[in-house]
LUMDREN-532729 format. One record per atom (N, C-alpha, C, O, CB): residue number from 1; residue in one letter; x, y, z. Coordinates in steps of 0.05 Angstrom, whole numbers, plus 5000, padded with zeros to 4 digits. Glycine has a CB too. Layout:
{NUM; 'a'; {X; Y; Z}};
...
This chain:
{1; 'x'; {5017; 4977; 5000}};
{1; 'x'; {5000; 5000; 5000}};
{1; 'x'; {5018; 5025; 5000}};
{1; 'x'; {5033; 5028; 5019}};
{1; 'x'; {4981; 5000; 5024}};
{2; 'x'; {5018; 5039; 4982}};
{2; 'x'; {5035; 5066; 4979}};
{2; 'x'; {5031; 5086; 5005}};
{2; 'x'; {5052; 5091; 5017}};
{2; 'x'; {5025; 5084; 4950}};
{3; 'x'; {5012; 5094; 5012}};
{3; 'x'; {4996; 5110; 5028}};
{3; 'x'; {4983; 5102; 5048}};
{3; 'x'; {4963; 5115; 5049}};
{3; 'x'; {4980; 5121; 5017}};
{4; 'x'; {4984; 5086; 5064}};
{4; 'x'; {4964; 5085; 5080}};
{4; 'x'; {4950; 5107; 5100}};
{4; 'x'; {4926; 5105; 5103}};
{4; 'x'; {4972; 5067; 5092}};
{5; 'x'; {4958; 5120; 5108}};
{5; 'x'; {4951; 5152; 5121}};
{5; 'x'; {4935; 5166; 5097}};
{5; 'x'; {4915; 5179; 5104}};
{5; 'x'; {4983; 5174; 5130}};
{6; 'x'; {4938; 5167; 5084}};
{6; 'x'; {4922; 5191; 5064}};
{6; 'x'; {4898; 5173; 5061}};
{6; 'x'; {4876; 5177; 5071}};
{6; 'x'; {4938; 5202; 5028}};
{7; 'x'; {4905; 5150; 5045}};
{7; 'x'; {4881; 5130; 5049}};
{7; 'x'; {4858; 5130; 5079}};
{7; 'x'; {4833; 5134; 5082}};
{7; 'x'; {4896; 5101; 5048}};
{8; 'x'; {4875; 5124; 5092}};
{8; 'x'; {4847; 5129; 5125}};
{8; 'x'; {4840; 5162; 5126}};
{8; 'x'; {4820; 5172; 5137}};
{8; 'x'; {4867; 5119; 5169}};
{9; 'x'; {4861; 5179; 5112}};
{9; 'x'; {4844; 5211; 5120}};
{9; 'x'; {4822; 5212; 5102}};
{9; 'x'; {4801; 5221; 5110}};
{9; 'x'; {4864; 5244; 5114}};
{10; 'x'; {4826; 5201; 5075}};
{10; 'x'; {4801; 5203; 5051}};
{10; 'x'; {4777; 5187; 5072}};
{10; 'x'; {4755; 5197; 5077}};
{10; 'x'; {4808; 5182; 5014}};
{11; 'x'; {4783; 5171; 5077}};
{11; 'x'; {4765; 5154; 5088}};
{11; 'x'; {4749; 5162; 5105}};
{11; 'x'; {4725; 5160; 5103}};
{11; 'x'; {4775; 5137; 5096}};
{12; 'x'; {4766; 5174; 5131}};
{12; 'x'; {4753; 5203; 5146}};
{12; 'x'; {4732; 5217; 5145}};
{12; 'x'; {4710; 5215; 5156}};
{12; 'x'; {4765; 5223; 5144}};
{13; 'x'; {4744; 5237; 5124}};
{13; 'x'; {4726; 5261; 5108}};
{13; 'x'; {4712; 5243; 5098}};
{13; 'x'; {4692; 5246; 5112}};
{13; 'x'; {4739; 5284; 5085}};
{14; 'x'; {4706; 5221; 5080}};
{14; 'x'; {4684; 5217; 5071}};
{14; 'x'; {4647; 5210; 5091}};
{14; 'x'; {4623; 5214; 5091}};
{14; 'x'; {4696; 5195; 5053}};
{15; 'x'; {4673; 5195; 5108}};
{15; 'x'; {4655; 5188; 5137}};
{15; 'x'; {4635; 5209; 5151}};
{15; 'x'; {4612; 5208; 5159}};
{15; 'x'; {4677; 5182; 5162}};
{16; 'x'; {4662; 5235; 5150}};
{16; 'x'; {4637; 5248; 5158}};
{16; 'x'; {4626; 5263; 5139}};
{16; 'x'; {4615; 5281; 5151}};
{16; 'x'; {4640; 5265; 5179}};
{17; 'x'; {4620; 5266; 5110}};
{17; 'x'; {4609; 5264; 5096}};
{17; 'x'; {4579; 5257; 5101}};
{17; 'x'; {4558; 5270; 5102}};
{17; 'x'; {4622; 5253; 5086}};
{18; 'x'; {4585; 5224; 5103}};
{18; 'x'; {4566; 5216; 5103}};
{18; 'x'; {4546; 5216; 5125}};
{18; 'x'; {4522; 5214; 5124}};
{18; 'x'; {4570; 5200; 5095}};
{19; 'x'; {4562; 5219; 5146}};
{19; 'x'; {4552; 5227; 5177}};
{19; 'x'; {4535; 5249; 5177}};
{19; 'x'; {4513; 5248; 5188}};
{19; 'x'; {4576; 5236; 5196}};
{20; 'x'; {4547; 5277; 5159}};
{20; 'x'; {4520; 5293; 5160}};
{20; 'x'; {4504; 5292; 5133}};
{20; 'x'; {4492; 5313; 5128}};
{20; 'x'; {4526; 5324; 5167}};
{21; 'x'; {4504; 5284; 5126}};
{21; 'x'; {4488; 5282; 5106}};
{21; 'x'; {4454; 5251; 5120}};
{21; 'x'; {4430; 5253; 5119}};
{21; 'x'; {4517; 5271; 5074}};
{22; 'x'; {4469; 5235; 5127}};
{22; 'x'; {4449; 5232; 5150}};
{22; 'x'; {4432; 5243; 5165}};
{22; 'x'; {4407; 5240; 5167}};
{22; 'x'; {4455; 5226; 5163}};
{23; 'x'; {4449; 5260; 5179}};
{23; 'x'; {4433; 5277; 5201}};
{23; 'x'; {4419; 5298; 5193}};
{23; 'x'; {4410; 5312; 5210}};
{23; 'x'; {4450; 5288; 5221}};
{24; 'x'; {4415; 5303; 5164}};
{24; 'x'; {4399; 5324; 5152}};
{24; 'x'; {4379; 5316; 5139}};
{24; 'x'; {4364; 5332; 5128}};
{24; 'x'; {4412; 5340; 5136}};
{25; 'x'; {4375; 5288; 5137}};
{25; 'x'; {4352; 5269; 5125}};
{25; 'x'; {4333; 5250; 5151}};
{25; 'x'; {4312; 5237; 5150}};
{25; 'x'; {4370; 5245; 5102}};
{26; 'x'; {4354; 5257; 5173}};
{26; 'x'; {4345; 5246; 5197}};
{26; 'x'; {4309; 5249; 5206}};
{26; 'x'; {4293; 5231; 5210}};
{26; 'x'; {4364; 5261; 5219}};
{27; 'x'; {4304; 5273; 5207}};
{27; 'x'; {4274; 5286; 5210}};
{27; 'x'; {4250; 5277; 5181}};
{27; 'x'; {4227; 5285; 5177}};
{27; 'x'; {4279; 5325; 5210}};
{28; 'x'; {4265; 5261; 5167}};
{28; 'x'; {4248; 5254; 5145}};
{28; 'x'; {4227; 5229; 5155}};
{28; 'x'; {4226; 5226; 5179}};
{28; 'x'; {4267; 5245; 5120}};
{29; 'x'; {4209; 5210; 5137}};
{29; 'x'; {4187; 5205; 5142}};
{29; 'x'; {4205; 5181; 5143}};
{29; 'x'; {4203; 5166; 5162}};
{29; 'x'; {4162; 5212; 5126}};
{30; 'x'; {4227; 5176; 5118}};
{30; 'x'; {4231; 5150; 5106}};
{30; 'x'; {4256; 5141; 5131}};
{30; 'x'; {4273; 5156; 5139}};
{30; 'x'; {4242; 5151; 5067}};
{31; 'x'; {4252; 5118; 5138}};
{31; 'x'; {4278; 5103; 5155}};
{31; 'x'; {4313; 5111; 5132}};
{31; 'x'; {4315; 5118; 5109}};
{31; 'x'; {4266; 5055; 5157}};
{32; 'x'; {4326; 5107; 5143}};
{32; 'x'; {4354; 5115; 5128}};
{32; 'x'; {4367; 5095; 5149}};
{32; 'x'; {4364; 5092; 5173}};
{32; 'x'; {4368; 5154; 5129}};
{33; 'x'; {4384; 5080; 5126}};
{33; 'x'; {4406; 5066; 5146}};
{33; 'x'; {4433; 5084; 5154}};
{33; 'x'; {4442; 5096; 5135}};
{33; 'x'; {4417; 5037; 5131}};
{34; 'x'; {4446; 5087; 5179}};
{34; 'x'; {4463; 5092; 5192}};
{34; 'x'; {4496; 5092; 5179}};
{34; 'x'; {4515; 5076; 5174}};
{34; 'x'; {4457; 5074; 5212}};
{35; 'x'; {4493; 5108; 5177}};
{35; 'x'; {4528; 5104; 5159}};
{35; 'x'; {4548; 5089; 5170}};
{35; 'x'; {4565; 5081; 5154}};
{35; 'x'; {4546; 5132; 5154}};
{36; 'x'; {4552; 5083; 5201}};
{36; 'x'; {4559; 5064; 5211}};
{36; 'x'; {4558; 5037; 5205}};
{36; 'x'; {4574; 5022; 5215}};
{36; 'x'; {4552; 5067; 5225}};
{37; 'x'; {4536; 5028; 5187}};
{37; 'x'; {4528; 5009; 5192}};
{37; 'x'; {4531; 4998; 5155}};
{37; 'x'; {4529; 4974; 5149}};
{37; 'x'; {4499; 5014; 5211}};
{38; 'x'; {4535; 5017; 5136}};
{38; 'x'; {4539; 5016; 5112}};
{38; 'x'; {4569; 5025; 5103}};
{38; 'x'; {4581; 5010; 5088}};
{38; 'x'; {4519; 5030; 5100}};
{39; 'x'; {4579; 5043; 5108}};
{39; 'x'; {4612; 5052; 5109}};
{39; 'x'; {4633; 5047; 5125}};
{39; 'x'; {4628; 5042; 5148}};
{39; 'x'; {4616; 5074; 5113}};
{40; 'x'; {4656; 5047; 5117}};
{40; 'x'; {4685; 5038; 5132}};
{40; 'x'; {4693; 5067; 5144}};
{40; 'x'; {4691; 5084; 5127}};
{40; 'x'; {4712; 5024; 5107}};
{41; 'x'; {4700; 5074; 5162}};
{41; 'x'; {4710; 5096; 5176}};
{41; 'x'; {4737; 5092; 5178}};
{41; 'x'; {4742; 5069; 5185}};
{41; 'x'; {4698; 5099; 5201}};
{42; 'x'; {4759; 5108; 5176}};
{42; 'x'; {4789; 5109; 5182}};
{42; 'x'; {4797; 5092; 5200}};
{42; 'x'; {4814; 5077; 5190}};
{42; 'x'; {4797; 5133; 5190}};
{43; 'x'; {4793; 5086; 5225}};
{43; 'x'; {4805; 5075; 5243}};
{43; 'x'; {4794; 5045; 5235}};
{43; 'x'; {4810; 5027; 5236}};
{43; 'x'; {4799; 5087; 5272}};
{44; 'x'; {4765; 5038; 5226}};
{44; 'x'; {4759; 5021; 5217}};
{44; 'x'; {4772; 5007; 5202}};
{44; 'x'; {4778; 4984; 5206}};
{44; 'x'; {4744; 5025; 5211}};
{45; 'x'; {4777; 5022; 5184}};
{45; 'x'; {4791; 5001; 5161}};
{45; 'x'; {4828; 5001; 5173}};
{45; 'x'; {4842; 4982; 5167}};
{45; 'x'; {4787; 5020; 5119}};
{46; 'x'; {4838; 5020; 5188}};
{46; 'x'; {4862; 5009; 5194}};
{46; 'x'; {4865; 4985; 5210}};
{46; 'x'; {4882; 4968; 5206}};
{46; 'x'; {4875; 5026; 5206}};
{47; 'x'; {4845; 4983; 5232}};
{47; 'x'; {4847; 4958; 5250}};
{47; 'x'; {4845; 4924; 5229}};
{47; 'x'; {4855; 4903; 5233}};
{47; 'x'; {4815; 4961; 5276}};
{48; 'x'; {4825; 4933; 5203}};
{48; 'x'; {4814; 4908; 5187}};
{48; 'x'; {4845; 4904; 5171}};
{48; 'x'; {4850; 4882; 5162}};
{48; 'x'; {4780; 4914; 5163}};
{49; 'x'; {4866; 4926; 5166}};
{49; 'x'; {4878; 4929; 5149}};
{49; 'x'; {4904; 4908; 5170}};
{49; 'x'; {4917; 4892; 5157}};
{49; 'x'; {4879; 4961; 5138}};
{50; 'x'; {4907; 4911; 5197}};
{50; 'x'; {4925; 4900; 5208}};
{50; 'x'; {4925; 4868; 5206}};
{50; 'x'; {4945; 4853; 5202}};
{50; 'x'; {4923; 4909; 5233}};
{51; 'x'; {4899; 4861; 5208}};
{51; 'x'; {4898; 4829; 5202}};
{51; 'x'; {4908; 4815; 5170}};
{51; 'x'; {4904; 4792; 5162}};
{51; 'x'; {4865; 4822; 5206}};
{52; 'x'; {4919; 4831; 5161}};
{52; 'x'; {4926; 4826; 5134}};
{52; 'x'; {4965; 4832; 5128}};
{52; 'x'; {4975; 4852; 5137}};
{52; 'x'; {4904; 4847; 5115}};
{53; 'x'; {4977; 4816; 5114}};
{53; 'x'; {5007; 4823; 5105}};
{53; 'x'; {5001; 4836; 5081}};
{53; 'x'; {4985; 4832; 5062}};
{53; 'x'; {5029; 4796; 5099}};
{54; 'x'; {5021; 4860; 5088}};
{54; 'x'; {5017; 4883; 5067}};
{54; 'x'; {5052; 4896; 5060}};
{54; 'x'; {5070; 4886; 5074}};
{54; 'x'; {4992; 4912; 5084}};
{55; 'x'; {5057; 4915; 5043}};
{55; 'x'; {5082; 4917; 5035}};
{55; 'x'; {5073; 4949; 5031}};
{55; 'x'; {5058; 4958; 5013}};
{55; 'x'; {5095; 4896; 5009}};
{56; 'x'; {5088; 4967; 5057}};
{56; 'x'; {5081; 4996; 5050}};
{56; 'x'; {5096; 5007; 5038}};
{56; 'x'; {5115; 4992; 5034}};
{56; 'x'; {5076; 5012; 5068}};
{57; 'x'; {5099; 5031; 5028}};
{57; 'x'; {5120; 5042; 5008}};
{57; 'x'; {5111; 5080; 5016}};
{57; 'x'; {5089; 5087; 5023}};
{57; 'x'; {5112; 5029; 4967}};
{58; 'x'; {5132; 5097; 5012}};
{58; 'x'; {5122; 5116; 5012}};
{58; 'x'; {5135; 5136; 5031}};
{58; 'x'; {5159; 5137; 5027}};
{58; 'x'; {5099; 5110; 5015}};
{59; 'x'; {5130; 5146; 5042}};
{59; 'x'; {5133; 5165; 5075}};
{59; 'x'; {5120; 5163; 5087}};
{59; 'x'; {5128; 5164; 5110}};
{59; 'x'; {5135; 5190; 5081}};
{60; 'x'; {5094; 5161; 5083}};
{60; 'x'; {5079; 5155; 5113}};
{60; 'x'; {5071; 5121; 5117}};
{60; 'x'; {5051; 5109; 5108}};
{60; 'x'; {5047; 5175; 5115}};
{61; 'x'; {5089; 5112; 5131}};
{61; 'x'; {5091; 5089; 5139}};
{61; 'x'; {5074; 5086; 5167}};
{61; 'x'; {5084; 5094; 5188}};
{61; 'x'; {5119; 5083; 5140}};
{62; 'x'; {5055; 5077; 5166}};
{62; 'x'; {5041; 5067; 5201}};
{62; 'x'; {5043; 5053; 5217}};
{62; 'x'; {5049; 5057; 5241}};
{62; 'x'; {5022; 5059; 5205}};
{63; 'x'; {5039; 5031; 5202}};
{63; 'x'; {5044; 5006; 5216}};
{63; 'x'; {5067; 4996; 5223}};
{63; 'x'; {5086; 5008; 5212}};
{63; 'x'; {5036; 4990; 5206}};
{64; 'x'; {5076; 4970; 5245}};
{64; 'x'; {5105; 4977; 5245}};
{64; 'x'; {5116; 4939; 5243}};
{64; 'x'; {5104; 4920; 5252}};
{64; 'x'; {5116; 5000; 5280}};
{65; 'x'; {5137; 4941; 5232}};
{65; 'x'; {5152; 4922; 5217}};
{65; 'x'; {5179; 4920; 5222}};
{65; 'x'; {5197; 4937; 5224}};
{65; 'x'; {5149; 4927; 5191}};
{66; 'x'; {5177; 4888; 5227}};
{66; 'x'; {5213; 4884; 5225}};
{66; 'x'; {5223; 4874; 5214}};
{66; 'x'; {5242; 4858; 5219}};
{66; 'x'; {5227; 4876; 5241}};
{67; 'x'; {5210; 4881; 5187}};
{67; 'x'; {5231; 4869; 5158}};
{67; 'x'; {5233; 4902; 5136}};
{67; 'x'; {5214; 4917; 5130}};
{67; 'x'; {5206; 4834; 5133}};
{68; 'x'; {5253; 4903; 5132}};
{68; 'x'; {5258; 4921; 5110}};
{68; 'x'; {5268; 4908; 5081}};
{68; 'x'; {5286; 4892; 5081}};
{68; 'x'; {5279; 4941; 5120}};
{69; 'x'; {5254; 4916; 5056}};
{69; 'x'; {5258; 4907; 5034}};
{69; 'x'; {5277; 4935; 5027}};
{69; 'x'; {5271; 4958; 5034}};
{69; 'x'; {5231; 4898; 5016}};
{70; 'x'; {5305; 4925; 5010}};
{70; 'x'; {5317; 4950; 4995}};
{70; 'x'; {5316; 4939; 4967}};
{70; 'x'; {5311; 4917; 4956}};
{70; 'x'; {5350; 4959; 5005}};
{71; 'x'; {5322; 4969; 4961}};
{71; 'x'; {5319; 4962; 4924}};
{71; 'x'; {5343; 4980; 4916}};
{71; 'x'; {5347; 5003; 4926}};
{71; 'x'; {5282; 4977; 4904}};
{72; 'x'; {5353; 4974; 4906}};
{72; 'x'; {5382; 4981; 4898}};
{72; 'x'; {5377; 4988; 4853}};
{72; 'x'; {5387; 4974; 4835}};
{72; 'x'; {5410; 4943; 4911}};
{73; 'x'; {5358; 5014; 4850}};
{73; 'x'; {5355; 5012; 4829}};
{73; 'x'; {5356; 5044; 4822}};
{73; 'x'; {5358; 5062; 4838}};
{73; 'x'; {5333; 4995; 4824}};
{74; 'x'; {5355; 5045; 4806}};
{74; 'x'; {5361; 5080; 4795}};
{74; 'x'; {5340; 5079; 4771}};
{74; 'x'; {5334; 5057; 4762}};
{74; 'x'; {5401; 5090; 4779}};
{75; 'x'; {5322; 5112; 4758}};
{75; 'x'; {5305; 5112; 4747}};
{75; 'x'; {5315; 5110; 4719}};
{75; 'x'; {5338; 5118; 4712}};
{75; 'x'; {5290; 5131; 4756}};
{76; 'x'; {5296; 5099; 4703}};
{76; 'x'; {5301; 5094; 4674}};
{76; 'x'; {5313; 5110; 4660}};
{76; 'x'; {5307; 5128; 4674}};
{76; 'x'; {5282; 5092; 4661}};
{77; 'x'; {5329; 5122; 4640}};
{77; 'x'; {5343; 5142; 4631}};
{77; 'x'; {5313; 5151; 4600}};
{77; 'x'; {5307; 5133; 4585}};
{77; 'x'; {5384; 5128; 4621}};
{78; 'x'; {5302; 5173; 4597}};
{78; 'x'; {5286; 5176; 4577}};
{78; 'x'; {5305; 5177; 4546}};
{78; 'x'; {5323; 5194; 4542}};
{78; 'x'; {5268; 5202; 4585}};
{79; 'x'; {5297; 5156; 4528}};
{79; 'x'; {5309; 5152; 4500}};
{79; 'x'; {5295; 5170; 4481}};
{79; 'x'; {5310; 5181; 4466}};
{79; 'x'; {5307; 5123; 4490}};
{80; 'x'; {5277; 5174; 4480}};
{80; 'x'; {5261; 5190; 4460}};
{80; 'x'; {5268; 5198; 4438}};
{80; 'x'; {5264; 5219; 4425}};
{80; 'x'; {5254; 5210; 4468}};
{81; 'x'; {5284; 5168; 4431}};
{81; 'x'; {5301; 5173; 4400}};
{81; 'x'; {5322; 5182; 4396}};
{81; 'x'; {5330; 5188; 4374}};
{81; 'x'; {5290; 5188; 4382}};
{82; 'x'; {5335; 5185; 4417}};
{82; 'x'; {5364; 5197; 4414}};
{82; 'x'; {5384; 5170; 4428}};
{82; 'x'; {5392; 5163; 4450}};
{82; 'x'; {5367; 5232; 4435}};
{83; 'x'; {5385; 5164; 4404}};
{83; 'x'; {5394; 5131; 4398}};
{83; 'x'; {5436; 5135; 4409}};
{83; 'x'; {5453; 5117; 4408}};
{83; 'x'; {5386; 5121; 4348}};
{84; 'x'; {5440; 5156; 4416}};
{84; 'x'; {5473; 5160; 4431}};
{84; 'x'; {5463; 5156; 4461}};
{84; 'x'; {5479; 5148; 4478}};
{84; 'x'; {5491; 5197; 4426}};
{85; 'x'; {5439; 5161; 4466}};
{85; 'x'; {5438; 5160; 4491}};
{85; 'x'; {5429; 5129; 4508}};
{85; 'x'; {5433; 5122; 4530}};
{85; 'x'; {5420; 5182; 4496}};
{86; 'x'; {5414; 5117; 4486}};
{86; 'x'; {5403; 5086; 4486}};
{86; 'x'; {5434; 5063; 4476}};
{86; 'x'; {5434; 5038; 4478}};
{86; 'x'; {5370; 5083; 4456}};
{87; 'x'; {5453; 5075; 4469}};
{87; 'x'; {5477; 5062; 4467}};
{87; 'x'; {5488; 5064; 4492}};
{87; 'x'; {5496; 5045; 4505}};
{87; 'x'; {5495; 5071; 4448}};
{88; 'x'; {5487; 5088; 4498}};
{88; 'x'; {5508; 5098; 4530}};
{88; 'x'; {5497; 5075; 4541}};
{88; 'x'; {5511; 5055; 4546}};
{88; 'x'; {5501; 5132; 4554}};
{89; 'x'; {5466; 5078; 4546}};
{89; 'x'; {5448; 5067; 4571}};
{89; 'x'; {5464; 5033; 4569}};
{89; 'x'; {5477; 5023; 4588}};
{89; 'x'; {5402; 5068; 4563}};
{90; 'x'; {5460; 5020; 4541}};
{90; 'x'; {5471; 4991; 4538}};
{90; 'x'; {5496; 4993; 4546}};
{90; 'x'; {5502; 4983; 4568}};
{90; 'x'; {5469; 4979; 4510}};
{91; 'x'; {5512; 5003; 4534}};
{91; 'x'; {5540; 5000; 4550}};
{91; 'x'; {5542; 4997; 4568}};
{91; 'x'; {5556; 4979; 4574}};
{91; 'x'; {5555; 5013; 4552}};
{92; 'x'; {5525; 5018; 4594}};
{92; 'x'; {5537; 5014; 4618}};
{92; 'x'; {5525; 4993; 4633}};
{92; 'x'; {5538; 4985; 4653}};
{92; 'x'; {5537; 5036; 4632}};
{93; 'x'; {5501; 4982; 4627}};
{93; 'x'; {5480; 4953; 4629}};
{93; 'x'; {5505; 4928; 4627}};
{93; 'x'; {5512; 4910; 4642}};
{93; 'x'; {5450; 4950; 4595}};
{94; 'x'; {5515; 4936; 4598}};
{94; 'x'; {5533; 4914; 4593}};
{94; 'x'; {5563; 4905; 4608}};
{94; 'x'; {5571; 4883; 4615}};
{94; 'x'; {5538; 4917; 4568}};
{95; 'x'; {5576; 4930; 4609}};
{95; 'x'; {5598; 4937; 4628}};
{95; 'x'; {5591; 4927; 4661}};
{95; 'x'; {5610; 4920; 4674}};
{95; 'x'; {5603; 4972; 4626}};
{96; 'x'; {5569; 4927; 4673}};
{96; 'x'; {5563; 4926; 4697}};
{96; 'x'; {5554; 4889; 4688}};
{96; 'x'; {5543; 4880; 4708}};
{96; 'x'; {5539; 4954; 4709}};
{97; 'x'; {5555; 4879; 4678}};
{97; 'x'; {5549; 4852; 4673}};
{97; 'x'; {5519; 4840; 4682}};
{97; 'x'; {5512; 4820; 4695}};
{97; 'x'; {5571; 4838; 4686}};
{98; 'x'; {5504; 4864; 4669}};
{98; 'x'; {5473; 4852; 4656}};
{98; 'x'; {5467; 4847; 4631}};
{98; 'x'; {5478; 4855; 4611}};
{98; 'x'; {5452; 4869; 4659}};
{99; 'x'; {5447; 4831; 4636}};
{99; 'x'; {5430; 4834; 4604}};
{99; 'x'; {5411; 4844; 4603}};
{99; 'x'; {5395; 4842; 4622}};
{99; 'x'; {5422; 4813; 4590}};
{100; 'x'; {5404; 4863; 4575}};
{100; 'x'; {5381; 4876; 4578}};
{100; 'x'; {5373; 4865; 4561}};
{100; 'x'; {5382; 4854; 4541}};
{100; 'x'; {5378; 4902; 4577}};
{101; 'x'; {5335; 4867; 4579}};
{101; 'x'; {5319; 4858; 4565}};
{101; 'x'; {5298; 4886; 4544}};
{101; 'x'; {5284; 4903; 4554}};
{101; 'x'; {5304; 4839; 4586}};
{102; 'x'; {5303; 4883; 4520}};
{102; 'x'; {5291; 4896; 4513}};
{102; 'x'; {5265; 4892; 4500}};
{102; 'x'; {5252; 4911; 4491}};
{102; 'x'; {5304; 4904; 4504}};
């Protein structure tokens, strides 16, 4: 999960969303079910989210873990047809003793 914090704040705001939007249909004739009782609330879904193995990524990290995954990788170089620069890129793929898959 990239985010988990932004994910439970959306979740939040939507909650109470729906919370008043209830309470303004409340005085009506027709029964309304309870948003409690139909929606996931932030803390809600973090507690359901703990019973599960998950792989966070990101900066806001929550939960807490005693395994760290490293990635030892650098971002793609953009080719956009400038075919000196898609040689460099192979060379140094090749020099470092990979194969690329192209």
């Amino acid at each position: 999960m990239e985010d988990s914090l932004y994910t439970i704040g959306i979740l939040e705001q939507n909650f109470e969303k729906a919370l008043q939007e209830f309470n303004k249909l409340k005085n009506n004739n027709i029964t309304q079910i309870s948003p409690e009782k139909i929606f996931t609330n932030g803390s809600e879904f973090s507690s359901q989210l703990e019973e599960f193995r998950m792989v966070e990524f990101g900066n806001n990290i929550i939960f807490p873990s005693n395994l760290k995954i490293s990635s030892n990788s650098r971002p793609l170089t953009k080719i956009n047809k400038k075919f000196d620069l898609l040689f460099q890129e192979l060379l140094l793929i090749h020099n470092h003793l990979f194969l690329p898959c192209l």
